[in-house]
C-alpha atoms as a printed R data frame, in Angstrom:
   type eleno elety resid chain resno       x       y      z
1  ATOM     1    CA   UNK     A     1  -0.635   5.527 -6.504
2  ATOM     2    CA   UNK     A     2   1.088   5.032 -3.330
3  ATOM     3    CA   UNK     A     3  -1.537   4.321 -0.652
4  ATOM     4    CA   UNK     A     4  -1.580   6.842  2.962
5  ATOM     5    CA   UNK     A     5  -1.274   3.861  5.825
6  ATOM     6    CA   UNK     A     6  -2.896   5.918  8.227
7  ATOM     7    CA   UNK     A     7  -6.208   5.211  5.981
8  ATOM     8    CA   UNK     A     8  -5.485   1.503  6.385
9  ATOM     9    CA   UNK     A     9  -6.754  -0.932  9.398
10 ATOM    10    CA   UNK     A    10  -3.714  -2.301 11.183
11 ATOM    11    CA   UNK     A    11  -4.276  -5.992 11.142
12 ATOM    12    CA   UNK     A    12  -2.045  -8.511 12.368
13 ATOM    13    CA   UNK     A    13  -1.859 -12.129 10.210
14 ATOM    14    CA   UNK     A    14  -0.425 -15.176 11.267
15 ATOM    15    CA   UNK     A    15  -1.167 -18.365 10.138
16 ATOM    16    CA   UNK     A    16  -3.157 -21.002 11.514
17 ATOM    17    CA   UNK     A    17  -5.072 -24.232 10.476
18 ATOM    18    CA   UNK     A    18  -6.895 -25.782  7.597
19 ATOM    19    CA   UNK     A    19  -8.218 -28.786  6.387
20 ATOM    20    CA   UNK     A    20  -6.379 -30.412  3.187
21 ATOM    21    CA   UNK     A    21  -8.543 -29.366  0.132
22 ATOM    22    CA   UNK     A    22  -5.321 -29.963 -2.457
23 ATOM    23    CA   UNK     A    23  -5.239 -26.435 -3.104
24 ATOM    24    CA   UNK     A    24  -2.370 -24.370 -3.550
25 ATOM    25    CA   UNK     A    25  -2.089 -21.274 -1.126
26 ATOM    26    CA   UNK     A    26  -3.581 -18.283 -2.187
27 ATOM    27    CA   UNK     A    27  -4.933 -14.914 -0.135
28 ATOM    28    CA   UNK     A    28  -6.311 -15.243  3.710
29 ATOM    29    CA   UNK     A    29  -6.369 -19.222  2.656
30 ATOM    30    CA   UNK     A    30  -4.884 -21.035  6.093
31 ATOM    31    CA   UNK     A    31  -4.096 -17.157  7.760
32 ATOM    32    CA   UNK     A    32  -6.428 -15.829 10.419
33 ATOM    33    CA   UNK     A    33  -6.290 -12.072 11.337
34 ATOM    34    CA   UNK     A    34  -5.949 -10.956 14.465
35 ATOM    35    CA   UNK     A    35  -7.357  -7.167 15.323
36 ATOM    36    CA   UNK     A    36 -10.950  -7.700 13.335
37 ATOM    37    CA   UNK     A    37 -12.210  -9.813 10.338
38 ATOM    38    CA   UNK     A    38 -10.147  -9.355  6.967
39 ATOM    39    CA   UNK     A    39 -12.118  -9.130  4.151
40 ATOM    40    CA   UNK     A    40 -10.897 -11.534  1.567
41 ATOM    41    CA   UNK     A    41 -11.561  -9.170 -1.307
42 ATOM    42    CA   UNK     A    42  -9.331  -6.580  0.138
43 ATOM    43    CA   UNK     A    43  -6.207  -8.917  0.588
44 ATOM    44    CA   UNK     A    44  -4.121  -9.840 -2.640
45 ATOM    45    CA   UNK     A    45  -1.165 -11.523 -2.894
46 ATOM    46    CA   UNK     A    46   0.056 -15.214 -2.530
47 ATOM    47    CA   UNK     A    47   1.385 -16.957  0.401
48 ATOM    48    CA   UNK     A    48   4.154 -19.436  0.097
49 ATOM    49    CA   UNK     A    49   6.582 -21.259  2.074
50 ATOM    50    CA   UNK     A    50   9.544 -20.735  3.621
51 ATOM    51    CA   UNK     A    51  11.494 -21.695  0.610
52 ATOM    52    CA   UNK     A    52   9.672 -20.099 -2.000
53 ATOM    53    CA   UNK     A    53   7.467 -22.791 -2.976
54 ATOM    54    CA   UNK     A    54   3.746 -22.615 -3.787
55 ATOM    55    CA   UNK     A    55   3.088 -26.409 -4.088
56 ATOM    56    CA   UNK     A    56   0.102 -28.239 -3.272
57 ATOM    57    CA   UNK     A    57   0.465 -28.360  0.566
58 ATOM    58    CA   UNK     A    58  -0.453 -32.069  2.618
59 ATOM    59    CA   UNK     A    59  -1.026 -32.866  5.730
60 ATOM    60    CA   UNK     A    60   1.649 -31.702  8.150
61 ATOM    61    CA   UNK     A    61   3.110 -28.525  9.656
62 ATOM    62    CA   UNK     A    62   4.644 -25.883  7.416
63 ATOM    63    CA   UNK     A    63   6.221 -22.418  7.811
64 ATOM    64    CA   UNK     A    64   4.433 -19.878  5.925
65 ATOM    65    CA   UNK     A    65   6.307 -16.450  4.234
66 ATOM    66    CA   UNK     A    66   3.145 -13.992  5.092
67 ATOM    67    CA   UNK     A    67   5.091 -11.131  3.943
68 ATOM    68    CA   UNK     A    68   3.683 -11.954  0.237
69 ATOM    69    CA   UNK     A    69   0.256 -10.499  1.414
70 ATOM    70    CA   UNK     A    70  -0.355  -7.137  0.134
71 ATOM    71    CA   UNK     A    71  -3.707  -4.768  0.618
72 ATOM    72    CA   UNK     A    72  -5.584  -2.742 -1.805
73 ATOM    73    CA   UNK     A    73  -6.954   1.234 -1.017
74 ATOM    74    CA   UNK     A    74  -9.469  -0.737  0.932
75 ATOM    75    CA   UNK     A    75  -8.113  -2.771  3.049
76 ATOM    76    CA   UNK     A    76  -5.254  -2.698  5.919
77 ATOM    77    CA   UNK     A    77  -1.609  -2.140  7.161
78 ATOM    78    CA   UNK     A    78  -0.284  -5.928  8.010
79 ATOM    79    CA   UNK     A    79   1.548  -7.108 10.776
80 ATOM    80    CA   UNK     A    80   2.936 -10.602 10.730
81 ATOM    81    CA   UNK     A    81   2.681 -13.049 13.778
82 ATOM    82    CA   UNK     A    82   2.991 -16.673 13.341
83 ATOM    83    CA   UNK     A    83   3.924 -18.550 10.651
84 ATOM    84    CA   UNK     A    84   3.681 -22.021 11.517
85 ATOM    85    CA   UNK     A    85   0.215 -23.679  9.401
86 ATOM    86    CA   UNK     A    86  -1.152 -26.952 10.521
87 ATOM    87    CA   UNK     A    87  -2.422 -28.924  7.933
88 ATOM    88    CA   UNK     A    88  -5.301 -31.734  8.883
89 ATOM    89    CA   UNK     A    89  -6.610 -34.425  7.061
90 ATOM    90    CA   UNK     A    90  -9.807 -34.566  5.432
91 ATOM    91    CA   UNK     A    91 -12.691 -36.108  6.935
């Protein structure tokens, strides 16, 4: 069913920092939202790189393709700001 955006919360993502866990990617993961909280349950989708790639990120600075985030009947309209993630070491 197609969803009606004006039922959706407009919600800007852009991503931001994390702390290497050797994880790949996956949901809000490394993206903060800008507008009011996301709720994680209400976001699907993956988020990749720039090139496509969903690899095990390490420390460093990556760009991020946000646009693979996607909301359920729930959840909000995306806009996309940054999409440069910093990646720090673990303690």
């Amino acid at each position: 069913m197609p969803m009606l955006r004006y039922l959706l919360k407009p919600v800007t993502v852009s991503a931001g920092s994390k702390v290497y866990d050797g994880k790949i990617l996956t949901g809000l993961d490394g993206i903060s939202c800008a507008n009011q909280a996301c709720d994680p349950s209400n976001v699907l989708g993956v988020v990749t790189l720039e090139d496509g790639s969903q690899n095990v990120l390490n420390v460093g600075e990556y760009g991020l393709d946000l646009h693979g985030l996607y909301s359920n009947q729930l959840g909000y309209d995306f806009t996309y700001g940054a999409n440069a993630l910093t990646i720090t070491a673990a303690p």
